[in-house]
C-alpha distance (Angstrom), angle and dihedral (degrees) to the residues before:
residue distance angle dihedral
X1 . . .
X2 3.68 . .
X3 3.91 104.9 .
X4 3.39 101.0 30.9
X5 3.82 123.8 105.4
X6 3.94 118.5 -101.5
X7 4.18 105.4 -109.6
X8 3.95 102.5 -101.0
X9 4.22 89.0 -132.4
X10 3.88 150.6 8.3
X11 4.33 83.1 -98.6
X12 3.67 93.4 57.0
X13 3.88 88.7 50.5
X14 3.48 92.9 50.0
X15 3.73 92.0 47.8
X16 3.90 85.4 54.1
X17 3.40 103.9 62.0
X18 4.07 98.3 -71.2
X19 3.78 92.6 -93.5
X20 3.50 118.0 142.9
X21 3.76 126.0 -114.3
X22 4.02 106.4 -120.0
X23 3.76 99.9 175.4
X24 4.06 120.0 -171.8
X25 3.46 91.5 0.5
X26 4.07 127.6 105.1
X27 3.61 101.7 -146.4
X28 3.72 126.5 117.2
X29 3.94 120.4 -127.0
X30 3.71 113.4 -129.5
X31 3.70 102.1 -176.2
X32 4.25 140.0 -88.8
X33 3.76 116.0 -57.2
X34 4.12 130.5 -171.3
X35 4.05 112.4 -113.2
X36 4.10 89.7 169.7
X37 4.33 92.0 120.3
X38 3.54 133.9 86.0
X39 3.77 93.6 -91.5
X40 3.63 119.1 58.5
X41 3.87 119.2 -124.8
X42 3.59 93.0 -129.0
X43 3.94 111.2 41.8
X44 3.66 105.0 175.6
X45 4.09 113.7 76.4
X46 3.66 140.7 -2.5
X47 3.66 145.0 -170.3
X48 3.40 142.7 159.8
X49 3.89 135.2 -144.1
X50 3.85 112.9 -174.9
X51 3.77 89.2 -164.0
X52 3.45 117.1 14.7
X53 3.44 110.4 42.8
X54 3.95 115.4 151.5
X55 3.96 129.5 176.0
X56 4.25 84.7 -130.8
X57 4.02 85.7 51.5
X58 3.77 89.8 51.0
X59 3.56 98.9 40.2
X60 4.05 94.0 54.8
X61 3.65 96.8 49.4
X62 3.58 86.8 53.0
X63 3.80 92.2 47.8
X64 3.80 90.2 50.5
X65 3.48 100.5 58.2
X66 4.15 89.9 45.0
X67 3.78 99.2 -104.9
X68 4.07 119.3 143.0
X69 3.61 98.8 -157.1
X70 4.21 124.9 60.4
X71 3.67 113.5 -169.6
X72 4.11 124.4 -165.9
X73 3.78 120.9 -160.5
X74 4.18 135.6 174.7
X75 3.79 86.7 -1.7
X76 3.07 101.5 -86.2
X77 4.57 108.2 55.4
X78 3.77 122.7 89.4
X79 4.06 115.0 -165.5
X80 3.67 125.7 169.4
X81 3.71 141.4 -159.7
X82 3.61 151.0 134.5
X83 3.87 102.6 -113.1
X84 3.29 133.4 68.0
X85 4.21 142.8 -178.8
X86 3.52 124.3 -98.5
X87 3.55 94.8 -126.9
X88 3.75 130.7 58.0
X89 3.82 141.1 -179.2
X90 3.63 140.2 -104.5
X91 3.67 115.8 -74.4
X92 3.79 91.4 -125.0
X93 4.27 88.0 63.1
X94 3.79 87.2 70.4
X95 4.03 99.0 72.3
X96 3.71 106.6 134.8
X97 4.14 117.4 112.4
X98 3.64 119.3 -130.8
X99 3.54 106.9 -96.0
X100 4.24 94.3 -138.2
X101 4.19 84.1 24.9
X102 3.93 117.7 73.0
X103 3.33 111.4 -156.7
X104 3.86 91.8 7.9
X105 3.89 122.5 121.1
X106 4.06 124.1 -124.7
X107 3.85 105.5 166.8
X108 3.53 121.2 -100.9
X109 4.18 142.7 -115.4
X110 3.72 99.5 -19.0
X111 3.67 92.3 -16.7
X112 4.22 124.3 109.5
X113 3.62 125.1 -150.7
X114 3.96 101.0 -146.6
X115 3.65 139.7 -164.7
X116 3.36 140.3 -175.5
X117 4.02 105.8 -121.1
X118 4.11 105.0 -149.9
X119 4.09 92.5 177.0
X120 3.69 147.6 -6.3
X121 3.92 114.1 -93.6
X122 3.75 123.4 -104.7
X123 4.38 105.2 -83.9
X124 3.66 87.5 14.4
X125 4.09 111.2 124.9
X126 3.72 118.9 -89.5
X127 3.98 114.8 -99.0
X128 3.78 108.6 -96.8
X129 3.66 127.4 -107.2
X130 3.73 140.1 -118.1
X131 3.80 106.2 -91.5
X132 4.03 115.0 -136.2
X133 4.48 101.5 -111.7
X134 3.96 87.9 -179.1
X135 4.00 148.5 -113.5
X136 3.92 112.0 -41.8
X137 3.63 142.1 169.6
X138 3.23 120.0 -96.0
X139 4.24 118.8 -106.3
X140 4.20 118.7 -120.2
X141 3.73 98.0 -113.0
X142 3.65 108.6 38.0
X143 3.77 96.7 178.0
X144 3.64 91.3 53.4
X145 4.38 92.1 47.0
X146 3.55 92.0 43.2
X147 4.09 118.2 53.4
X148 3.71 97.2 -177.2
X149 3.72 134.5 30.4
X150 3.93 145.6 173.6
X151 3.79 124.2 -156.7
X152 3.87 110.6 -172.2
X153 4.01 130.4 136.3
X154 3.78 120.6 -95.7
X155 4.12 89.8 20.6
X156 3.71 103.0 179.6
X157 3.86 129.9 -169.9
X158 4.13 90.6 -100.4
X159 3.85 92.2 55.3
X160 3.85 97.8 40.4
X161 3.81 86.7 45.0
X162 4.10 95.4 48.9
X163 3.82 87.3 50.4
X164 3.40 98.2 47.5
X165 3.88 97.6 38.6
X166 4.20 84.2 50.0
X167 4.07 98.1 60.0
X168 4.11 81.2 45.9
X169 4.16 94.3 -111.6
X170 3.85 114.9 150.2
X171 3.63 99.5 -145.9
X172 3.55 124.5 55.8
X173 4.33 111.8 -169.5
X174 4.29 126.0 -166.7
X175 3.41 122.4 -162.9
X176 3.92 107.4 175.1
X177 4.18 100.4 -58.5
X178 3.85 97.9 -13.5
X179 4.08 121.2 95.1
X180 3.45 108.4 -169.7
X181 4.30 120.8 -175.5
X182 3.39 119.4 -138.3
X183 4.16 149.4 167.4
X184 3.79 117.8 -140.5
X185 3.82 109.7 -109.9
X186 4.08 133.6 160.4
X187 3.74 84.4 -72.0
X188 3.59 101.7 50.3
X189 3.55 108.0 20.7
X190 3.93 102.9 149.7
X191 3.87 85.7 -127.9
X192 3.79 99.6 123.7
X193 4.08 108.7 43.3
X194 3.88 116.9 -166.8
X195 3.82 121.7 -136.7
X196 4.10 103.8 -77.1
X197 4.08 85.5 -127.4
X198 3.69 83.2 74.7
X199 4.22 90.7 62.3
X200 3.75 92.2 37.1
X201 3.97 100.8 98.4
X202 3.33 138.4 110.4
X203 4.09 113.6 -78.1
X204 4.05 93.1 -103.3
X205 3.51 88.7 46.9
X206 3.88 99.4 54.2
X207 3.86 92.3 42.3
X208 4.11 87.9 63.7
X209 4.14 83.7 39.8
X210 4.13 122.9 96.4
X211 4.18 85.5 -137.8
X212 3.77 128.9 92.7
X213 3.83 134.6 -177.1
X214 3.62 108.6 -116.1
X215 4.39 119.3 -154.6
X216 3.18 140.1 179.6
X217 3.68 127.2 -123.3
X218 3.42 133.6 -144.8
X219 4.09 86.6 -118.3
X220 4.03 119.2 99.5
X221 3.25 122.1 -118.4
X222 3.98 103.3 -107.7
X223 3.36 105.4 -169.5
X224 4.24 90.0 85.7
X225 4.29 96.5 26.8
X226 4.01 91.7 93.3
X227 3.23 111.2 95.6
X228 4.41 132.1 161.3
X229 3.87 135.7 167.3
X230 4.07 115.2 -89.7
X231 3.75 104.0 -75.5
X232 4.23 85.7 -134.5
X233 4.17 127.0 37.7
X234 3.88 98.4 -88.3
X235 4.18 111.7 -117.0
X236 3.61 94.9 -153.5
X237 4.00 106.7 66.0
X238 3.83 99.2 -156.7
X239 3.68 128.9 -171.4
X240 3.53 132.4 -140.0
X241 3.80 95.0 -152.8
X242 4.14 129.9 -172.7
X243 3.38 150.1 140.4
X244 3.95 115.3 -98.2
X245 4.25 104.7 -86.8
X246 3.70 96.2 24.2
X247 3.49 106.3 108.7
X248 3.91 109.5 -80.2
X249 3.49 98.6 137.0
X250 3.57 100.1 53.3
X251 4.03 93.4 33.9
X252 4.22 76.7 65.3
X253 4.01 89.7 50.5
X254 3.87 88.1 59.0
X255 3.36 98.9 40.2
X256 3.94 95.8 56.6
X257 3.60 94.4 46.9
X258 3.41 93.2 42.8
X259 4.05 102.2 48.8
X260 3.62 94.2 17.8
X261 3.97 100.4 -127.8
X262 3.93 124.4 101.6
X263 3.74 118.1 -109.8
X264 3.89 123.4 -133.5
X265 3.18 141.4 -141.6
X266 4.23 153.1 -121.0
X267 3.93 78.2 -141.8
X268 3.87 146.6 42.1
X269 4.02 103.0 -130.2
X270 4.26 94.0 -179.1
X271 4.26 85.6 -165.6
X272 4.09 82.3 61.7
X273 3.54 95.3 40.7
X274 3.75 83.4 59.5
X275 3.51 99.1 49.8
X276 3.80 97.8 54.3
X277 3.61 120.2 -68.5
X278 3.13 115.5 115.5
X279 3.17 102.2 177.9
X280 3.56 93.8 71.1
X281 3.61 94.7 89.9
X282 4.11 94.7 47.7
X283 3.63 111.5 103.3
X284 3.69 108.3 -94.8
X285 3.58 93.1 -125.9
X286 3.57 104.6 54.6
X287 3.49 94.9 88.6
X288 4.20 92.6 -136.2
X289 3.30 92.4 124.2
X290 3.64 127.5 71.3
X291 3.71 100.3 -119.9
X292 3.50 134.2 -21.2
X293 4.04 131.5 -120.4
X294 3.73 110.5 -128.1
X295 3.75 133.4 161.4
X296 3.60 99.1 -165.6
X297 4.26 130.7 120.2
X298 3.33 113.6 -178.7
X299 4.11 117.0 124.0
X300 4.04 93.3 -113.9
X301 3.47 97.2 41.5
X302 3.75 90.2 60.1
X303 3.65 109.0 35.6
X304 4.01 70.9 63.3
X305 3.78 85.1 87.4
X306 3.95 129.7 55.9
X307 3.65 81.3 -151.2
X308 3.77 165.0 15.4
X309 3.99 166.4 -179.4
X310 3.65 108.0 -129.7
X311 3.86 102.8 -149.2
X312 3.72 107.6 -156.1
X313 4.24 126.6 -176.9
X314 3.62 136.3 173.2
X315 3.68 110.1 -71.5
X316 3.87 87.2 -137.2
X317 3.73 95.1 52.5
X318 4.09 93.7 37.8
X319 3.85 93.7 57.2
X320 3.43 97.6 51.8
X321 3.90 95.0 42.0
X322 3.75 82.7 61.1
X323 3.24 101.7 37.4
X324 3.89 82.6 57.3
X325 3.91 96.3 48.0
X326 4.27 92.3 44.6
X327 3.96 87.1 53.9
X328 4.34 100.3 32.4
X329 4.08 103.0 15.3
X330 4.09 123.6 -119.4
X331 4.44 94.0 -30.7
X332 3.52 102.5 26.0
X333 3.82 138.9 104.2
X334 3.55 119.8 -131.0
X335 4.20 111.6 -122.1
X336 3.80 131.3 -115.1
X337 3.77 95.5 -106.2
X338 3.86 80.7 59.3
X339 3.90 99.1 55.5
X340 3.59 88.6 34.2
X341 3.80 100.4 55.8
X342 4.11 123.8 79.9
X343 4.46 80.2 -104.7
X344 3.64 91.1 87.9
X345 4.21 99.8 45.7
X346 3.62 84.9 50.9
X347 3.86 92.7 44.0
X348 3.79 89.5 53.1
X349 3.94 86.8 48.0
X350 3.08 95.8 55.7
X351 4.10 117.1 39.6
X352 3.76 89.3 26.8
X353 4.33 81.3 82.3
X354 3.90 89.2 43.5
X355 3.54 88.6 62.9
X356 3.23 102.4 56.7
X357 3.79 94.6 40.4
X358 3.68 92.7 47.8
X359 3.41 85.3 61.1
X360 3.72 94.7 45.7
X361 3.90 101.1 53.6
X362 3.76 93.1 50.2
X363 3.45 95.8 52.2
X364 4.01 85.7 46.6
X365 3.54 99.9 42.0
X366 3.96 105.7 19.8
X367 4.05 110.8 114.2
X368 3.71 91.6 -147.8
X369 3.37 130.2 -6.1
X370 4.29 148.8 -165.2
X371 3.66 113.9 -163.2
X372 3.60 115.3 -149.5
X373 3.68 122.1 -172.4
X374 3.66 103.6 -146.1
X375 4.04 87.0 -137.4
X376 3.33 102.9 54.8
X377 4.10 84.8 50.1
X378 3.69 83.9 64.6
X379 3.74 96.1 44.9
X380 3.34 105.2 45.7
X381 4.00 109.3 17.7
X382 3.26 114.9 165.3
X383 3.64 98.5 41.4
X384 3.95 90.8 55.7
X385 3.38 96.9 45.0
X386 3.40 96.4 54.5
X387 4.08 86.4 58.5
X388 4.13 80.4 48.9
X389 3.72 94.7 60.1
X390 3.84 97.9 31.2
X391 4.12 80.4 62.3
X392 3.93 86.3 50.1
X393 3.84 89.1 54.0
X394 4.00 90.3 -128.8
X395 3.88 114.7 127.8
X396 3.48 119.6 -144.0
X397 3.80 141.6 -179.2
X398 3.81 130.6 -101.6
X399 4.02 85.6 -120.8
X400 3.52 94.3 51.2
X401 3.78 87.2 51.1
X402 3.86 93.1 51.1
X403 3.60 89.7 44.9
X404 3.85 96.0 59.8
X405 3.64 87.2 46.7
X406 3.16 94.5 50.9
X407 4.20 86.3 58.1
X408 3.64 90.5 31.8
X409 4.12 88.3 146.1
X410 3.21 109.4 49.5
X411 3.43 117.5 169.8
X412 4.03 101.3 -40.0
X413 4.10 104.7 87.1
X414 3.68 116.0 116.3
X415 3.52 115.3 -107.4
X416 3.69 130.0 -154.1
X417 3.66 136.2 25.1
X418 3.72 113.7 -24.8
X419 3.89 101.0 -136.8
X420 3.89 111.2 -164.6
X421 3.81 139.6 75.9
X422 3.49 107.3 -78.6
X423 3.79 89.4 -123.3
X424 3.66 109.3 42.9
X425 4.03 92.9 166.9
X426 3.82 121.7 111.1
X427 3.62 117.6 -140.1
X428 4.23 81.1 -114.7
X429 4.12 83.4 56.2
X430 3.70 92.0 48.2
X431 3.67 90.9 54.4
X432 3.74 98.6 57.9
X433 3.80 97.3 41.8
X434 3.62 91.3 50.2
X435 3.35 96.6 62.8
X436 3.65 99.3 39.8
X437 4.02 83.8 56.8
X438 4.13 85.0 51.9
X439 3.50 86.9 54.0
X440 3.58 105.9 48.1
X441 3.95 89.1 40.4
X442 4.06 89.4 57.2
X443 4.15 81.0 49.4
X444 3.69 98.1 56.1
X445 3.77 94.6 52.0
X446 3.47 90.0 42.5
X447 3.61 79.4 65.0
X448 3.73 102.1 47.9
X449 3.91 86.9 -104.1
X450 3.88 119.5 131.7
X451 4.12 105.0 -103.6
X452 3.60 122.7 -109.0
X453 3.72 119.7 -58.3
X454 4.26 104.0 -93.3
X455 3.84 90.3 -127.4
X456 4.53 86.6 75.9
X457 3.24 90.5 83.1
X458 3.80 120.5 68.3
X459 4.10 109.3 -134.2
């Protein structure tokens, strides 16, 4: 198509046959598909951009992460995957304009716009890679653990990988000429890795071994990536409560996989919206949404709830991870003119006392609370957040569990270089945070709460 003029509206596409415009990208359109039940049609990624959404844009973050199909919905949603129905819709069902595309088509309500993406665009970023997981013992029943397999000679990481990452399976496994695709589950849950000596044979060798490479692949794990609104208006309004830098964000990421709802929020954060959660655009108060993310403290605004998980983190580590997102957003590193300048003693002045009192009213006011220490979330995931969605009434599987951790990031690491000392704290600093960490410690067990974790104060 390169030459021709864009179509000037959605009726001039219609009038020319109802394909889609697809501009620079290379992708193929294969036609308009439904995505209106309780599982979505394409299960691997998703992202939104409320205003400049593209069918290229969509395409290439599906070809990055190794998917063949990029689906567009509602103008504005990018998902990904590598299977689709047999059936799809008319042509005409697929009538929304791409929101950063004029005169571009990306599906409609409940309806995707999908293509088949053949390659990545020249300047686009290179696919990703299967990640090394480790050496493990092999389970009992093979067959059963692992759905899929390939047995060929010379199998390398690349080819086991591409298979693995094509049938949508998280975990591709060698053992000499076998590749075998896999999910973690109770019986193979990558939780006790051997020394990598033990995989480090010649191909013949390994087969006859009980040891197996494990990677991962540049595939989700789909078991925990559907996720809806609460079919009825929740009774129990529940907060998702934390001081700024401690977690929030990514608490949300394991929720939603976990229960399989979207969580709200006191706030519309567009740069969230567009990275998956939907329900940051739902009114906070229409209880759709399985909890809601707030950062507030005052008495009325939580004796608004009837109950909540009290997200707590490290002062230390809290302040700078906001410091960092006030300076460089939600994956960025605040720079050395930033630590260096009189903004970040009177930062520390400042929300260092909102810590501890944010702590302090909800243990005062909160109705019924869960503390979570944002530490021993990382620790020990799976057991905590099974406590975390026992609290939110929702029952969910051991897989589902082991799936979630098994995507436990996300999309909400820090990326580049991280540009300040690594201990940005005067001794002056140290002295006022300690003792607000003293006092909310003495709190919590006033409470009947287990103290702070020992490692909050630096010795």
């Amino acid at each position: 198509m390169a030459g021709q003029d864009r179509c000037c509206d959605l009726g001039a596409l219609r009038e020319q046959g109802g394909v889609p415009y697809w501009g620079k990208s290379l992708g193929t359109y294969i036609g308009c598909f439904s995505d209106d039940g309780h599982e979505r049609t394409l299960k691997g990624a998703v992202f939104y951009d409320l205003r400049k959404m593209t069918v290229s844009h969509c395409q290439d973050a599906c070809a990055e992460r190794s998917y063949v199909y990029a689906g567009l919905e509602a103008g504005v949603e990018c998902y990904c995957g590598n299977r689709l129905p047999a059936m799809s819709v008319g042509l005409e069902e697929c009538n929304h304009e791409c929101k950063g595309e004029k005169g571009s088509v990306c599906g409609g309500v409940d309806r995707l716009s999908v293509y088949r993406v053949d390659e990545l665009q020249l300047g686009s970023r290179k696919r990703r890679t299967a990640t090394y997981r480790g050496c493990f013992r092999l389970p009992e029943n093979i067959t059963h653990t692992f759905p899929s397999s390939l047995i060929q000679a010379n199998v390398t990481v690349e080819t086991c990988s591409g298979f693995c990452s094509h049938k949508e399976f998280p975990l591709a496994i060698i053992r000499g000429w076998e590749c075998y695709c896999a999910y973690p589950t109770p019986q193979f849950n990558l939780h006790d890795a051997m020394d990598s000596s033990l995989c480090g044979q010649d191909p013949e060798a390994q087969r006859l071994a009980e040891y197996c490479e494990v990677y991962q692949t540049p595939v989700q794990d789909t078991r925990c990536t559907d996720r809806r609104f609460l079919p009825n208006k929740s009774k129990v309004f529940v907060a998702l409560s934390s001081f700024p830098g401690a977690g929030n964000t990514w608490a949300r990421h394991l929720i939603e996989h976990a229960t399989g709802f979207y969580t709200g929020s006191y706030y519309f954060d567009g740069i969230l919206y567009n990275k998956g959660f939907k329900g940051e655009k739902d009114h906070w108060r229409s209880r759709r949404t399985i909890c809601v993310k707030t950062h507030e403290s005052g008495r009325r605004e939580i004796e608004m709830f009837d109950s909540a998980i009290l997200l707590i983190r490290n002062p230390y580590r809290s302040l700078v991870a906001e410091f960092n997102r006030k300076c460089a957003g939600h994956l960025g590193y605040a720079a050395d003119r930033n630590w260096k300048s009189k903004e970040w003693p009177e930062f520390v002045n400042s929300y260092a006392s909102w810590w501890s009192s944010h702590v302090l009213d909800w243990l005062k006011y909160g109705k019924r609370l869960l503390v979570v220490h944002y530490e021993e979330l990382r620790r020990s995931l799976v057991p905590t957040l099974r406590e975390m969605v026992a609290f939110l009434n929702v029952s969910v599987s051991e897989e589902r569990l082991l799936c979630v951790e098994n995507n436990k990031e996300g999309s909400f690491r820090r990326r580049g270089r991280r540009s300040h000392d690594p201990e940005p704290f005067t001794p002056e600093m140290k002295d006022l945070i300690n003792g607000y960490i003293r006092t909310v410690d003495q709190a919590l067990r006033d409470h009947n709460w287990t103290g702070l974790p020992r490692e909050y104060v630096p010795r």
